[in-house]
C-alpha positions in Angstrom: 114.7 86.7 100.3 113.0 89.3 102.3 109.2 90.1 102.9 108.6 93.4 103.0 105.3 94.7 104.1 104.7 98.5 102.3 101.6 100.1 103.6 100.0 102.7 101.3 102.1 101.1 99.0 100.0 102.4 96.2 100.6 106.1 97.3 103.2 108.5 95.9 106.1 107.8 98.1 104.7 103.8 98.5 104.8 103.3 95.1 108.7 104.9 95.0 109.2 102.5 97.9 108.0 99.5 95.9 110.4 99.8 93.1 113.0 100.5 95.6 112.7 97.4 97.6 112.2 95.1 94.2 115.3 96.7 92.6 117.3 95.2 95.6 115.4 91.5 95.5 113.1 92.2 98.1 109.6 90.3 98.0 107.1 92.6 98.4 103.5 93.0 100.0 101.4 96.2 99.6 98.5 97.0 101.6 96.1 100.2 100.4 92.7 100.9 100.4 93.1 103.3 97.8 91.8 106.3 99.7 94.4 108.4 98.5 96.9 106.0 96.0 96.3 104.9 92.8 96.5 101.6 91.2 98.3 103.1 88.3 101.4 103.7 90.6 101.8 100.3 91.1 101.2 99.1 87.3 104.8 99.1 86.8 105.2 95.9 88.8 102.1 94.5 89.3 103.2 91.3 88.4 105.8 91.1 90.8 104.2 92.2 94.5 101.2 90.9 96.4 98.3 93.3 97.0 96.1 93.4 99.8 93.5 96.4 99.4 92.0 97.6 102.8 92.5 100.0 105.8 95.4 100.0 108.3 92.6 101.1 110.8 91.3 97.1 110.9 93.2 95.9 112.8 92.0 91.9 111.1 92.9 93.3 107.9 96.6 94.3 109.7 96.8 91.3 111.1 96.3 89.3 107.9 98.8 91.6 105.7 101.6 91.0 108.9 102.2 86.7 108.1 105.6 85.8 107.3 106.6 89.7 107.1 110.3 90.5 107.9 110.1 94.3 108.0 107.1 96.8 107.5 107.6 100.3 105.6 104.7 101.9 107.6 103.5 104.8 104.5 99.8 105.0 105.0 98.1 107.6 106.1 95.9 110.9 105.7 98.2 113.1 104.3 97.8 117.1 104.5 97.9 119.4 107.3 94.5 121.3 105.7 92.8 118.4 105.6 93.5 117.1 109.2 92.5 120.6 110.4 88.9 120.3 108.8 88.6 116.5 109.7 90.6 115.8 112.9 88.7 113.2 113.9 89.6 111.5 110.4 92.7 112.0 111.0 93.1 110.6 114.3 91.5 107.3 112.8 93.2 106.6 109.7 96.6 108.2 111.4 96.8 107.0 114.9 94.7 104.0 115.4 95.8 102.7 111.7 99.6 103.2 113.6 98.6 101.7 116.6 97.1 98.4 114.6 100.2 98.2 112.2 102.6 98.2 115.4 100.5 95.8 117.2 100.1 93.3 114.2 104.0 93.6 113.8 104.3 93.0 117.6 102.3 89.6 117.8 103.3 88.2 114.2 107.4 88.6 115.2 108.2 91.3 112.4 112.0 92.4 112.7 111.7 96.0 112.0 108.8 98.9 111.6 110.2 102.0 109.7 107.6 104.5 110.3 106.8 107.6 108.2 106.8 110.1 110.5 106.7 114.2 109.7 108.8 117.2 110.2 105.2 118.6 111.0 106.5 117.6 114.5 108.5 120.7 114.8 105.8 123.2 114.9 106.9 126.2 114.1 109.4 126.8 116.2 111.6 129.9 115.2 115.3 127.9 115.9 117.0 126.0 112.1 118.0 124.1 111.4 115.5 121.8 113.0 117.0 118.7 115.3 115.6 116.2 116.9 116.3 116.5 120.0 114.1 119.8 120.2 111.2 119.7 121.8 108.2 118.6 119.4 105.5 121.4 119.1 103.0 120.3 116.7 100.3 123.0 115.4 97.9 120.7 113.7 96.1 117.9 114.3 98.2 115.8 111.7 101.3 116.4 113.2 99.8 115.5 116.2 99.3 112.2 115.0 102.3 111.8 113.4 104.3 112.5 116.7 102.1 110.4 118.5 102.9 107.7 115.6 106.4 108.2 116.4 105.7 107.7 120.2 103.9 104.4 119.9 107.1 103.4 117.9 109.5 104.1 120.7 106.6 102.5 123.4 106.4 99.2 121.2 110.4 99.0 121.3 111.0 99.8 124.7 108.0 97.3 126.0 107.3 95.0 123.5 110.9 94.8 121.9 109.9 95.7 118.3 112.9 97.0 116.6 111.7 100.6 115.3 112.2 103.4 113.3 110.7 107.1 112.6 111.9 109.0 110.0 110.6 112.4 109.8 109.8 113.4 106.2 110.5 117.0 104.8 108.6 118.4 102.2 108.6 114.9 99.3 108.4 115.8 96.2 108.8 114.1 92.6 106.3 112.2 89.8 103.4 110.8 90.8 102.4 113.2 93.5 98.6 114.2 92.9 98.4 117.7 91.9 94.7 117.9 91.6 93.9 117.8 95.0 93.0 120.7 97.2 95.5 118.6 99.4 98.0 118.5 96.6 101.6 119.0 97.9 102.8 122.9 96.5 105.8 121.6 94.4 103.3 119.1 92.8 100.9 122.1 91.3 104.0 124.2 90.9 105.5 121.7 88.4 101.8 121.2 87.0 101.4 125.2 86.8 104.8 124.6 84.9 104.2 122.5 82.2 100.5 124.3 81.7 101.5 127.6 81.3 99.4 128.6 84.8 100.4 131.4 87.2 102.0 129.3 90.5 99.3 129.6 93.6 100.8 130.7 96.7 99.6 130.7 100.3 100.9 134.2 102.2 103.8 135.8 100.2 105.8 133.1 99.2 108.7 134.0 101.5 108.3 130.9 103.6 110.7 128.2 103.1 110.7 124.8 103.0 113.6 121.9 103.3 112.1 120.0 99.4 113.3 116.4 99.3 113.7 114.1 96.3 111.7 111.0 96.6 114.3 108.9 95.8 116.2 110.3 98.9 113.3 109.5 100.7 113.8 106.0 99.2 117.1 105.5 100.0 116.3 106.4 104.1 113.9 104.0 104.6 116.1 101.3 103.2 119.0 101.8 104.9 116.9 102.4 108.3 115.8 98.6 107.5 119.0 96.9 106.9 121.5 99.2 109.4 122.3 97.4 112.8 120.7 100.3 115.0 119.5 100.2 118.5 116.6 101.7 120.5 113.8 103.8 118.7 115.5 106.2 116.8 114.0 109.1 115.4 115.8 111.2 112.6 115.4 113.8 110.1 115.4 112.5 106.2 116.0 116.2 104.2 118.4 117.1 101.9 119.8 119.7 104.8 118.9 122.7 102.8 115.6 125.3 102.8 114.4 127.3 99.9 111.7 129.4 99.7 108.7 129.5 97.6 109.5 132.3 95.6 112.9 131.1 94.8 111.5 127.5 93.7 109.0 129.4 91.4 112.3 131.4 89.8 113.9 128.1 89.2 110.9 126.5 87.8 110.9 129.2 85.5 114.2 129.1 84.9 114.2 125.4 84.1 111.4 125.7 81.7 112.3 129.4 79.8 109.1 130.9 81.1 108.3 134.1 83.5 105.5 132.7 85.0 103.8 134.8 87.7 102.7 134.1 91.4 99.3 134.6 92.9 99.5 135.0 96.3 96.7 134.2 98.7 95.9 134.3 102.7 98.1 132.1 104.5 96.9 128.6 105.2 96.0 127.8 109.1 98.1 125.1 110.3 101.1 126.1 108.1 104.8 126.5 109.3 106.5 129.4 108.4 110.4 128.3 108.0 111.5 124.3 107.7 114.8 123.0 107.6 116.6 120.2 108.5 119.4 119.3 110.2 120.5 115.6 108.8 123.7 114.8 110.5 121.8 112.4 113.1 120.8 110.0 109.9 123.8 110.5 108.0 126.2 108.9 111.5 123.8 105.9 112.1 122.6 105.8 108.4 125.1 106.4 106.5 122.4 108.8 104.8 123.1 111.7 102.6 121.0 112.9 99.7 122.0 111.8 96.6 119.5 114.1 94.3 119.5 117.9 94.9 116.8 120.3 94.6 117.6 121.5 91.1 117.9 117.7 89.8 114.7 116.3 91.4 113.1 119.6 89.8 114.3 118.4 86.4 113.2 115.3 86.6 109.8 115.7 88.4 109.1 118.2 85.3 109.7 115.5 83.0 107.5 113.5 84.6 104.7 116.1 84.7 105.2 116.9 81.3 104.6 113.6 80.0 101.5 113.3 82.0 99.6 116.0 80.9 100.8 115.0 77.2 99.2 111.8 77.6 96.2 113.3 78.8 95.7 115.6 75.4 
């Protein structure tokens, strides 16, 4: 049986991660200094992981969470493109250095494979979509900054070091669990939460940009398969569901999905923030096998559900 190593295992796509790896007999370790997850994600199967709770940027604690690990799901970090604009140096830390000392610590304790969470926040906001990756990264923001940089550490520690590697740029995770109550919060998390409460849906600029919204479970599903597939090199590849919608069409469908007519509010545009994202997934479906196996309308439904018990529970 496997070791698996998640960091930010306790986090909204850790925690999805977990469950993923256990369901297919995996033995799993989790590493997360709470910062941003929640203990209650991982309440579910408690019984059944190890958890470690500290920083990926000590590079002891790293060390110590790496014995007898087979593969690592690298998930921590300091998520948000807002926040990393008023805290680069925050998240340069917790982003890069944490990167640097989770690929190191796999390095000297002989781990098989690093899967590394990397971002479509890569792409800047470059006008050409879909977006491949062989374009040339332009990254606006000091988190995507250090989430390319993750990705070229990756390809550094494989090419020098040997350390099997690889990045999977995320587009746009959504589903339950995701913290809506955040100034951070993802948009399709206080969508859904505007949803179930009855709230007008907050909107940065006019609501025409448009985004490539992935099921978590997809996301699930990526990391996997980039564990177990017999692939070479340092690969980096888009996990999407191929598609983009915009903002104002999620909110129609939201709305739709629930029999309300909600309204927007729309506010000044976010600094930072892309404009169009969209991914091409071909490059992960030949060495992956990858497709998406929840669409957007589906993963709506069921990340609704979700929400709606949750602010039930808390009545």
């Amino acid at each position: 049986m496997k070791l698996a190593l998640v960091t930010g295992g306790a986090g909204f796509i850790g925690s999805h991660l977990v469950e993923g790896l256990l369901a297919r007999e995996y033995k799993v370790r989790v590493l997360d200094n709470f910062a941003t997850g929640k203990r209650e994600n991982l309440a579910s199967v408690l019984t059944r992981i190890e958890l470690l709770e500290g920083s990926v940027a000590n590079l002891t604690t790293a060390h110590s969470a790496m014995r007898n690990v087979d593969v690592v799901f690298h998930q921590a970090a300091l998520p948000s493109v807002p926040r990393s604009v008023k805290n680069p140096l925050e998240s340069n830390e917790i982003n890069i250095t944490g990167t640097l000392n989770i690929l190191v610590a796999a390095r000297d304790a002989g781990v098989k494979r690093v899967v590394y969470a990397a971002s479509s926040s890569a792409y800047g906001d470059q006008p050409t979509l879909p977006k491949v990756e062989t374009m040339t990264p332009d990254p606006m923001s000091p988190y995507a900054i250090a989430k390319l940089a993750g990705e070229m550490y990756a390809r550094a520690f494989t090419q020098l070091y040997g350390l099997s590697t690889v990045s999977l740029r995320y587009f746009n995770v959504f589903g339950p669990r995701q913290d809506p109550t955040t100034q951070y919060a993802g948009v399709l998390a206080k969508f859904c939460t505007c949803a179930v409460t009855g709230q007008p849906y907050p909107v940065h600029g006019d609501g025409e940009q448009s985004r490539d919204f992935t099921y978590v479970e997809n996301v699930v599903e990526a990391n996997i398969r980039a564990a177990e597939s017999a692939i070479e090199g340092a690969p980096v590849l888009n996990v999407a569901c191929g598609e983009r919608t915009t903002l104002n069409q999620i909110i129609a469908l939201l709305n739709e999905l629930t029999g309300q007519n909600l309204p927007a509010q729309y506010g000044a545009e976010r600094a930072g923030d892309v404009r169009h994202s969209h991914a091409d997934i071909a490059r992960a479906g030949k060495l992956l096998g990858y497709e998406p196996m929840i669409d957007l309308r589906e993963g709506l439904k069921r990340t609704l559900e979700w929400y709606r018990g949750t602010v039930n529970s808390q009545r």
